[in-house]
C-alpha positions as CSV (number, residue, x, y, z in Angstrom):
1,X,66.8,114.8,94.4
2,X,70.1,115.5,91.8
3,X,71.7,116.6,95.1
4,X,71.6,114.0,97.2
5,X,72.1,111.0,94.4
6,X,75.0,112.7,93.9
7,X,76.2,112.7,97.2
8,X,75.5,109.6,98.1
9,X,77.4,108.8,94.7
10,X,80.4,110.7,96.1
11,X,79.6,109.2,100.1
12,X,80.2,105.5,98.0
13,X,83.1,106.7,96.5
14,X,84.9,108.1,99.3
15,X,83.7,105.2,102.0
16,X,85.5,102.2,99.0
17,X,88.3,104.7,98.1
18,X,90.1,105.9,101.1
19,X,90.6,103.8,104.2
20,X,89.6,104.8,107.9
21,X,93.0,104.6,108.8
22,X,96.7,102.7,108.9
23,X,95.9,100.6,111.4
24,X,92.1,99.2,110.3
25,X,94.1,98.7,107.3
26,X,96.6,96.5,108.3
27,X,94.6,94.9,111.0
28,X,92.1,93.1,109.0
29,X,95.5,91.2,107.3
30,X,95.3,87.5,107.7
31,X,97.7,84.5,106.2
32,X,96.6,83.6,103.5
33,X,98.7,80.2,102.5
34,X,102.7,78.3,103.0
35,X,104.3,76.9,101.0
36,X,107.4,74.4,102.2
37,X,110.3,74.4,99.6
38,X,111.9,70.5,99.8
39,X,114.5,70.1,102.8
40,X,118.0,68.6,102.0
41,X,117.9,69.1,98.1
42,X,119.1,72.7,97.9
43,X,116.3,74.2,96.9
44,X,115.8,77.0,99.8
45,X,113.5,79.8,100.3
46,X,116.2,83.0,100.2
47,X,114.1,86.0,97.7
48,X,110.7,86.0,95.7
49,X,109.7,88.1,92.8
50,X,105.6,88.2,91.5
51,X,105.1,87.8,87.7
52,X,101.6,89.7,87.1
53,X,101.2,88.2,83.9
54,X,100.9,85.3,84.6
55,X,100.1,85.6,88.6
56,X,102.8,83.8,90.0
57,X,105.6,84.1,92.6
58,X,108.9,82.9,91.7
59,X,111.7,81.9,94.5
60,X,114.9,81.7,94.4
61,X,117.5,79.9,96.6
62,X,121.0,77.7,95.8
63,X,119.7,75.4,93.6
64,X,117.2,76.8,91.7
65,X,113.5,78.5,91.0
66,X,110.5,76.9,92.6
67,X,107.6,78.7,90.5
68,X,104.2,79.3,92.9
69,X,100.6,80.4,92.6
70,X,100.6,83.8,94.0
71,X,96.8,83.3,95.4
72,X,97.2,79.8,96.7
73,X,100.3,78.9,97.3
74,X,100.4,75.6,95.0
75,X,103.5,74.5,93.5
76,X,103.8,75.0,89.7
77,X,107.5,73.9,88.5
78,X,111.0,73.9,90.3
79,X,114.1,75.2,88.2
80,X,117.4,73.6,88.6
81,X,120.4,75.9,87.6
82,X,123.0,73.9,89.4
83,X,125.2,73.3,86.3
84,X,125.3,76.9,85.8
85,X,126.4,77.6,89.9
86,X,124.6,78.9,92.8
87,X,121.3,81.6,92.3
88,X,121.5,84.5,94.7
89,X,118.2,86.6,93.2
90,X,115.7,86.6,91.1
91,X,113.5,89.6,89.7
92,X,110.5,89.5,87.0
93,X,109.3,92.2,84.9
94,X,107.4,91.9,81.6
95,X,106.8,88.5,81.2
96,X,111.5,88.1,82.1
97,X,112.8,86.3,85.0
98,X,116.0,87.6,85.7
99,X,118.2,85.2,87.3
100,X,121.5,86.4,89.4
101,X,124.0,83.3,89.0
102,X,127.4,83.0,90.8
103,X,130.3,80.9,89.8
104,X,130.6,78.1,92.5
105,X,134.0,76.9,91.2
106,X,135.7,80.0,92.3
107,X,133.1,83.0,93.4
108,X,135.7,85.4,92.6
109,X,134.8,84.7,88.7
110,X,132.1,86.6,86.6
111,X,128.7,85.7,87.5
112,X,125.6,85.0,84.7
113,X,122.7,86.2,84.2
114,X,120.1,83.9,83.0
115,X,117.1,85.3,81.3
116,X,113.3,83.2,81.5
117,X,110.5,83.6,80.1
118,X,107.5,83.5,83.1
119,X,104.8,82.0,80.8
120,X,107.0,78.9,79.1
121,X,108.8,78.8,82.3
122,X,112.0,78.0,80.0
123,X,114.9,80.0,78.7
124,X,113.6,82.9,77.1
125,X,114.3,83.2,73.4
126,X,117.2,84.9,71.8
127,X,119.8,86.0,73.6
128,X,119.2,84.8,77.6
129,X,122.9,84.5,79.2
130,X,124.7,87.2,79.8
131,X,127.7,87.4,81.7
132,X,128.2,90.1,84.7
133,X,131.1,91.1,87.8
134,X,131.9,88.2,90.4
135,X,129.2,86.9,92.9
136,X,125.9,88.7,91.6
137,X,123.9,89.0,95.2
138,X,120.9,91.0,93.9
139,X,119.2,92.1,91.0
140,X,116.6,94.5,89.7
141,X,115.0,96.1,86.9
142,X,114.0,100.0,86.5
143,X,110.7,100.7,86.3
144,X,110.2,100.8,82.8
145,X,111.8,97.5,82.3
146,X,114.5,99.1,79.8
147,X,117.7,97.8,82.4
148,X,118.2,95.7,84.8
149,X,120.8,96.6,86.6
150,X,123.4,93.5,89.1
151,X,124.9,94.2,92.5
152,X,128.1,92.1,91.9
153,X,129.2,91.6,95.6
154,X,132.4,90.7,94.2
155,X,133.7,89.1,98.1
156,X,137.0,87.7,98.6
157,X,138.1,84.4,99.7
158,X,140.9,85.6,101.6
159,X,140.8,88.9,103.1
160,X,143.6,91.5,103.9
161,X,146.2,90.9,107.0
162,X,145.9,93.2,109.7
163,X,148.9,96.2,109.4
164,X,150.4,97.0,112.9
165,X,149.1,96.7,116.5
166,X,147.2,99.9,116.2
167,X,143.8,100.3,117.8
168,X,141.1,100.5,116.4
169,X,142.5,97.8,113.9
170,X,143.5,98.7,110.3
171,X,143.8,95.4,107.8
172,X,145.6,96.0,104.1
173,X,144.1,95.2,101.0
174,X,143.4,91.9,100.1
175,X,145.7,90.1,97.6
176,X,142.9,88.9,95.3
177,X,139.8,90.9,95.8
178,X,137.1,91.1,92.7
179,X,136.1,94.3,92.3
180,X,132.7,95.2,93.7
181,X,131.0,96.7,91.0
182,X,127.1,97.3,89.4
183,X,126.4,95.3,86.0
184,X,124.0,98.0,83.7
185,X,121.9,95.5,81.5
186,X,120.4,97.0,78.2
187,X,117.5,94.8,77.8
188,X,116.8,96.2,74.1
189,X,120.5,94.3,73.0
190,X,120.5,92.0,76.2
191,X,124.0,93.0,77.1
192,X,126.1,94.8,79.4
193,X,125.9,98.8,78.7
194,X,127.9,99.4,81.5
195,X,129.9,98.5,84.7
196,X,129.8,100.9,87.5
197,X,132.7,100.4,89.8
198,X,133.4,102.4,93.2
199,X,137.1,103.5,93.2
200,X,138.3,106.5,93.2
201,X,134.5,108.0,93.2
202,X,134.0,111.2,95.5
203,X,132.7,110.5,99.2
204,X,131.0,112.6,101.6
205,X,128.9,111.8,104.7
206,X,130.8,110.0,107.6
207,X,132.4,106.5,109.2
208,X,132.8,104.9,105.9
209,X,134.6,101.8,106.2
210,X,137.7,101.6,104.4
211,X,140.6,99.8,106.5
212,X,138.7,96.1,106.6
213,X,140.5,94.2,104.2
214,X,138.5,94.4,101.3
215,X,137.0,96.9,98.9
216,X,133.4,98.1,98.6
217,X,131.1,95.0,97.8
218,X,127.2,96.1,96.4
219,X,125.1,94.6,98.3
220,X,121.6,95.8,97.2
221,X,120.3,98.2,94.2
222,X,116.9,100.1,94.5
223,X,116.3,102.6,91.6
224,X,114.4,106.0,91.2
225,X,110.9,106.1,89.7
226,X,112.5,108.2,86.3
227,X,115.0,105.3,86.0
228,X,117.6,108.0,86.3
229,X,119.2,107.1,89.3
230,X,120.4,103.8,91.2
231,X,121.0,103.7,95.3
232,X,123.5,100.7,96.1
233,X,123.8,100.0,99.5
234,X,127.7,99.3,100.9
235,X,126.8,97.4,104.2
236,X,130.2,96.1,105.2
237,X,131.7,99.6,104.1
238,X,127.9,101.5,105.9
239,X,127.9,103.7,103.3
240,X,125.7,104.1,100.1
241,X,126.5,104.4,96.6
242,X,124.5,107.0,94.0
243,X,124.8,105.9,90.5
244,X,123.9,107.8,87.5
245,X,122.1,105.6,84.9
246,X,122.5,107.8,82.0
247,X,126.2,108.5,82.8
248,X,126.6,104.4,83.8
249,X,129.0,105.9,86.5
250,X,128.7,106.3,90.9
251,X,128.8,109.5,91.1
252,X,129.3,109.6,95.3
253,X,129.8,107.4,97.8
254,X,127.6,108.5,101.4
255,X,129.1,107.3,104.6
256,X,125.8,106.8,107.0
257,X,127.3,107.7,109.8
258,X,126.7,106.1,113.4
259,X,123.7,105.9,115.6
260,X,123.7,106.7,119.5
261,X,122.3,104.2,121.2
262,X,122.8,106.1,124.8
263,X,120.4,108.9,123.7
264,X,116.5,108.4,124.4
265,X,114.5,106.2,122.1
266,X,117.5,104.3,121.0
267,X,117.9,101.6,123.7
268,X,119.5,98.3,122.9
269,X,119.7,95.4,125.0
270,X,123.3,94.3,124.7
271,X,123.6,91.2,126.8
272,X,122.4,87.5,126.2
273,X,121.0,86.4,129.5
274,X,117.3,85.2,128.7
275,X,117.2,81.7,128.7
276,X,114.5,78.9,127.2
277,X,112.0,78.2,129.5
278,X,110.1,81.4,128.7
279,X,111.9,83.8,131.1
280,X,113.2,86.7,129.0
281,X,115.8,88.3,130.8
282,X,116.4,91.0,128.6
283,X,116.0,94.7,129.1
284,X,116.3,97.8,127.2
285,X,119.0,100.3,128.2
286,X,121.1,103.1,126.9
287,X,124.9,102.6,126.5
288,X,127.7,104.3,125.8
289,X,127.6,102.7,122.6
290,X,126.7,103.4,119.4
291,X,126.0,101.8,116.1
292,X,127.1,101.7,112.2
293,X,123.8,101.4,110.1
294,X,125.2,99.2,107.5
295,X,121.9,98.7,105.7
296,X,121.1,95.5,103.4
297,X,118.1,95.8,102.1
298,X,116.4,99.0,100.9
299,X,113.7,100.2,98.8
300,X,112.9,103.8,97.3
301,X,109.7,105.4,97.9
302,X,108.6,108.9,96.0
303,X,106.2,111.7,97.7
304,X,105.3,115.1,96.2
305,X,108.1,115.1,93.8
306,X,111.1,113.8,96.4
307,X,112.8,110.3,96.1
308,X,113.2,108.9,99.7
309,X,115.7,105.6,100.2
310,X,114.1,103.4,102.7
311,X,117.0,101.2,104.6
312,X,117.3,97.8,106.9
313,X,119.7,98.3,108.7
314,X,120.7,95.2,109.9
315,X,124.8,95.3,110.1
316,X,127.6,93.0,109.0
317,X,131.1,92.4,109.4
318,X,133.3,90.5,107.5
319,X,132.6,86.7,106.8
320,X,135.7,85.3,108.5
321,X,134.8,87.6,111.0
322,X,138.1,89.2,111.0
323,X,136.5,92.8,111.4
324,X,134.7,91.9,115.0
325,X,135.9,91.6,118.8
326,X,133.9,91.8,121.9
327,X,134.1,94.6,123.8
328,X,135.5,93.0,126.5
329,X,138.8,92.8,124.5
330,X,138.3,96.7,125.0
331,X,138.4,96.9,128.2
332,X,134.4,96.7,128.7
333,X,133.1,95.1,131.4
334,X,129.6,94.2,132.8
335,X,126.6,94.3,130.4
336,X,128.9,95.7,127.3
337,X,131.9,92.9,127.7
338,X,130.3,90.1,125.2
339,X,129.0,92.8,122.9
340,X,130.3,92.3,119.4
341,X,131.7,95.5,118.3
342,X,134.3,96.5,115.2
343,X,137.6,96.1,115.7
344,X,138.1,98.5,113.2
345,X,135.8,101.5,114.3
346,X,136.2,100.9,118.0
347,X,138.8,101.7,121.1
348,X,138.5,101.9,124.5
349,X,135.7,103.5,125.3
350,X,134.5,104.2,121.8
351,X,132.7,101.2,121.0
352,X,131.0,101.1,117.7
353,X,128.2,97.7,116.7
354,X,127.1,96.2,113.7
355,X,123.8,97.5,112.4
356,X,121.2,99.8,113.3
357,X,118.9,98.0,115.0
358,X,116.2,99.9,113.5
359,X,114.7,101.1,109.6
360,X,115.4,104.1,108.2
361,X,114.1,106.6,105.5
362,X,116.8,108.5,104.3
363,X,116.7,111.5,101.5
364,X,119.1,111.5,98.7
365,X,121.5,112.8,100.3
366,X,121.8,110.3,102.7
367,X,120.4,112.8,105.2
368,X,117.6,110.6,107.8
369,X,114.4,111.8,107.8
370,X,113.1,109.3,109.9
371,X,114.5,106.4,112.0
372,X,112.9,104.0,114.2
373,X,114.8,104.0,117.1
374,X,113.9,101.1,119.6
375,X,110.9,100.1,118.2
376,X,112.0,97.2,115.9
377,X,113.2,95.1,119.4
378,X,110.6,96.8,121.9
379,X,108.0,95.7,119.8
380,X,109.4,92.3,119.5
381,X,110.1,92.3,123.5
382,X,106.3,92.7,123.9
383,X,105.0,90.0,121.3
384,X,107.2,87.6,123.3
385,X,109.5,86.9,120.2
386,X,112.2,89.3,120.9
387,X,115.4,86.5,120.5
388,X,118.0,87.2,123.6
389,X,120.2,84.7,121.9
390,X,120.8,87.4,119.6
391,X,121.4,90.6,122.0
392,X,125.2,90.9,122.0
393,X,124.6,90.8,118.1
394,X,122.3,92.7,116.2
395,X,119.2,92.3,117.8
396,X,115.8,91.3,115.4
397,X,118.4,92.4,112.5
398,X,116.4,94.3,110.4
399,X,117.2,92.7,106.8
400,X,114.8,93.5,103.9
401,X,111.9,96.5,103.4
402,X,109.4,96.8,100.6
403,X,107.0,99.9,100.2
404,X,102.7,99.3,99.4
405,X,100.7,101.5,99.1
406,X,96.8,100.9,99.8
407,X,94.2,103.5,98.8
408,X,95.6,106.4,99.9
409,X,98.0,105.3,102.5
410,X,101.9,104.0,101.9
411,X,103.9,101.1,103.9
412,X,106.9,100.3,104.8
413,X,107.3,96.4,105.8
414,X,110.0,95.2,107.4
415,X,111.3,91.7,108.0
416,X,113.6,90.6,111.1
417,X,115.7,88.3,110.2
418,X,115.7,86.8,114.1
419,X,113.0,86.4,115.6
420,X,111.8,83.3,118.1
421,X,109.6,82.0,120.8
422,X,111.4,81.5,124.0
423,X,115.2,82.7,123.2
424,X,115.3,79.5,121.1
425,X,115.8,79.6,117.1
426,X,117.2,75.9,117.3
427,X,113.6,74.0,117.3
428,X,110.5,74.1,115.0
429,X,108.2,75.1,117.8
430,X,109.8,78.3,118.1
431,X,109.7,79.3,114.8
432,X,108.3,82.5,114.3
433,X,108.4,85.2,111.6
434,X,107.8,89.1,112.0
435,X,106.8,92.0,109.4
436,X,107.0,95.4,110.9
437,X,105.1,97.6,109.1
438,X,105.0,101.1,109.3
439,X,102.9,104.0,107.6
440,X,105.6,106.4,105.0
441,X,102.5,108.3,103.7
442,X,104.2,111.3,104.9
443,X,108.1,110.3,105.6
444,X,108.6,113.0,108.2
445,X,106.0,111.7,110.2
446,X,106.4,108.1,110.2
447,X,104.6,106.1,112.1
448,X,104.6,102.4,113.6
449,X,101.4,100.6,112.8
450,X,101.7,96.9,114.1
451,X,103.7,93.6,113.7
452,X,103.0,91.4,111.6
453,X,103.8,87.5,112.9
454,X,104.0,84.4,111.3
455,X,104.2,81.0,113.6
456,X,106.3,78.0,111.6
457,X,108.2,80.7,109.7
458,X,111.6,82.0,110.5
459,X,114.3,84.1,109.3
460,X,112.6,86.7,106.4
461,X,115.0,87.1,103.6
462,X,113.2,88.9,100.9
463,X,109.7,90.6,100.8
464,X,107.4,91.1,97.8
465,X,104.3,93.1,97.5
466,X,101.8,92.4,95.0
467,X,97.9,93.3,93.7
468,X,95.9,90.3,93.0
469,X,92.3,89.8,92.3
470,X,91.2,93.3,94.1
471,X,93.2,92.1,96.7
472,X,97.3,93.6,98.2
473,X,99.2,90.8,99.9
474,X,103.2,90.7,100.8
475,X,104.9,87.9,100.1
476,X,108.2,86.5,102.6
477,X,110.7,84.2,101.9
478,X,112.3,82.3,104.9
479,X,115.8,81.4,104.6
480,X,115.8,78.8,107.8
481,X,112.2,77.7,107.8
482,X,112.4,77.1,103.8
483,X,109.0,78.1,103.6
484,X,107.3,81.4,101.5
485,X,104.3,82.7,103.2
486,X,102.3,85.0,102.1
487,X,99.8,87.7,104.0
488,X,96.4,89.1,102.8
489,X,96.4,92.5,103.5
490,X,93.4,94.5,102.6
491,X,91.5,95.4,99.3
492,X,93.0,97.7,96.8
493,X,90.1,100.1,95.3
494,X,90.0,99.5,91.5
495,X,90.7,103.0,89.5
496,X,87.2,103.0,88.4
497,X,86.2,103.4,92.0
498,X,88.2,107.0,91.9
499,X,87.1,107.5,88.6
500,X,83.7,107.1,90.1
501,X,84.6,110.0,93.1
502,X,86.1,112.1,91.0
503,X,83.2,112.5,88.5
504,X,81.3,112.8,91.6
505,X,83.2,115.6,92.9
506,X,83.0,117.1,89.2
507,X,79.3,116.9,88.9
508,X,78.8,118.4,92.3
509,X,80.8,121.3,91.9
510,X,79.2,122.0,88.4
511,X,75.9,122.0,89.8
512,X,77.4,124.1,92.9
513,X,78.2,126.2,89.6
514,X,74.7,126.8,88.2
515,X,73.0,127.7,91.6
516,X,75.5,130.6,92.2
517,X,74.3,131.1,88.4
């Protein structure tokens, strides 16, 4: 009778704890709310951050804060921080709102940081500005809350002039460029321990972009579980810068490297011709072409003792454009003349895009382990939301990735930045939003799982995931719908549950124990 209580016990334990599989997981995710920031008033949807203590999202966006319910969705406060500038991030830990402000009289000034406190929604006490490098894009804390550590994008308003006639092009330095650098907050003083800048540091990898005009500009921080190490991504440079957060120094710079898009698995469709009565018109082929990842966002993820960097790579080039031609301009012709390739990277017959068109899990070493290929706009083609308008560019541009894990599974999500019904992200009706999500339980063997799509939304900027009431859910902020949706994904077993198996497993093999006796 002991016997089989106690394996029924452990038959409990295992059925709540561990998950048939990715897929059942994910597919029993449903919306659970929207929320629709106020049009016209600056207030936009750009990145959200959850505050457990007090169970609340927090979205950021020009203007200001809008604080949310994280179960329902119901508006709680908005935040105006227009006298300070223009907010570019926010990121809560411990009760802090970290708020990543730029100066909108000259964005080549020093930034602020503006510190809140998540319960009284106000200025937190003591000291809560802190001043940090020129346009602060993204900001985030290490785990243990101890830093939080400012991507200062640091972008020009006037970029270098091109040198020569040479092909592919090569621009000088510009003649007032902020330095890109990474602000180290010490959240014990509240003050800057450090700034991490990029020259001179030691590079290794390949197709780092140095000859645009413009210096390395941090884009996007994600941090090691020890809180030792920071992983910046370079986009418009496609590289990715390693900093040492005991040393408060990079100490390499990893070129990415390029992407074949002519070998199998990696097809891009390169040529806008769908059009908007529902006819796609696109098709996947395999050019001589290939791609620079330039990541944006990215996320770190850590499996039996190894840090992996997980990477969108969605591609940029310059905002003046300066940096991008078609390829026609090349000599290309037919399906590859409108694509948009650098001008910088690329000669006749050597044409390099923008972006990867696909995620990536990378190790440390900026090595891939994994890589998604075509998936990201196949799948997209076959949901009927893959945007042709958008296929001489970057495709669904991958832009933001944020890692779950659910009982004894781990995900990767991924928002595409375009997305639409019908080739059309000019109307309402063809608004739609998309979360790939992949299983990263073991990085080597990644796997796609399913899209995730969202009608009324459009344009994913930032991603949150969060545990709430026995429940995960990923949270998405929309940078052209203006809205924050959120997705409820599956339960989340409560420790007690795997307390429960383990003392299971325990008594069984004790008693296993005393029959042999």
């Amino acid at each position: 009778m002991q016997k089989n209580l106690l394996a029924a016990a452990m038959a409990a334990a295992l059925s709540a704890a561990v998950p048939a599989s990715a897929a059942s997981l994910i597919d029993d995710a449903t919306k659970a709310w929207t929320f629709q920031h106020g049009a016209g008033n600056g207030y936009l949807s750009e990145i959200v951050s959850f505050d457990s203590a007090t169970k609340t999202l927090w979205v950021a966006g020009v203007s200001g804060v809008d604080v949310l319910d994280a179960a329902t969705g119901s508006f709680l406060q908005r935040i105006d921080v227009s006298s300070w500038g223009a907010i570019n991030s926010v990121s809560v830990h411990n009760g802090v709102a970290a708020f990543a402000i730029e100066n909108t009289v000259d964005r080549t000034q020093p930034g602020v940081v503006k510190l809140f406190d998540t319960h009284t929604r106000a200025l937190a006490s003591g000291v809560n500005s802190i001043t940090v490098g020129a346009l602060p894009d993204m900001l985030t804390f290490t785990k243990d809350g101890s830093k939080l550590l400012v991507a200062n994008e640091a972008t020009p308003n006037t970029y270098g002039s091109r040198i020569g006639t040479s092909v592919p092009r090569v621009y000088g330095a510009s003649p007032n460029d902020p330095v890109g650098s990474v602000s180290i907050i010490d959240m014990n003083t509240r003050s800057v321990s450090a700034t991490a800048t990029l020259a001179g540091v030691a590079q290794s990898g390949s197709h780092i972009r140095t000859n645009t005009g413009m210096d390395f500009e941090p884009e996007y921080i994600a941090v090691n579980a020890a809180g030792t190490k920071a992983y910046v991504s370079l986009q418009e440079a496609n590289a990715m810068g390693v900093l040492n957060l005991q040393t408060g120094q990079f100490e390499s710079v990893i070129g990415l490297g390029a992407k074949d898009f002519s070998l199998p698995g990696n097809r891009i469709d390169p040529l806008n011709n769908g059009n908007k009565t529902g006819t796609s018109g696109y098709e996947l082929i395999s050019p001589n072409v290939k791609g620079l990842y330039m990541p944006d966002g990215m996320a770190v993820y850590e499996r039996n003792g190894q840090t992996y960097v997980l990477l969108a790579n969605e591609g940029d080039f310059r905002e003046d454009d300066g940096d991008r031609s078609a390829a026609s301009t090349l000599g290309a012709t037919g399906t590859l003349a409108n694509l948009r390739v650098s001008n910088t990277d690329s000669s006749a017959g050597n044409l390099y895009a923008a972006g990867g068109r696909s995620f990536s899990i990378r190790a440390t070493d900026g090595s891939i382990v994994y890589d998604s290929g075509e998936i990201l706009d196949r799948e997209a083609m076959t949901l009927g939301i893959y945007n042709d308008a958008r296929s001489r560019d970057k495709g669904v541009e991958p832009e933001s990735v944020e890692v779950m894990t659910i009982g004894d599974r781990s995900f990767a999500f991924v928002g595409l930045e375009r997305t639409a019904y019908n080739n059309d992200d000019s109307t309402a009706s063809a608004r739609v939003a998309a979360l790939a999500v992949f299983d990263i339980t073991d990085p080597a063997h990644t796997t796609f799982v399913r899209m995730l799509k969202s009608d009324g939304d459009m344009a994913p900027e930032g991603l949150e995931g969060y545990v709430l009431d026995g429940y995960a859910y990923i949270a998405f902020s929309n940078e052209v719908s203006n809205t924050t949706s959120v997705f409820r994904l599956a339960p989340v077993p409560e420790p007690e549950t795997y307390a429960m198996l383990l003392a299971g497993l325990g008594l069984i093999g004790l008693a296993a124990k005393r029959r042999r006796g």
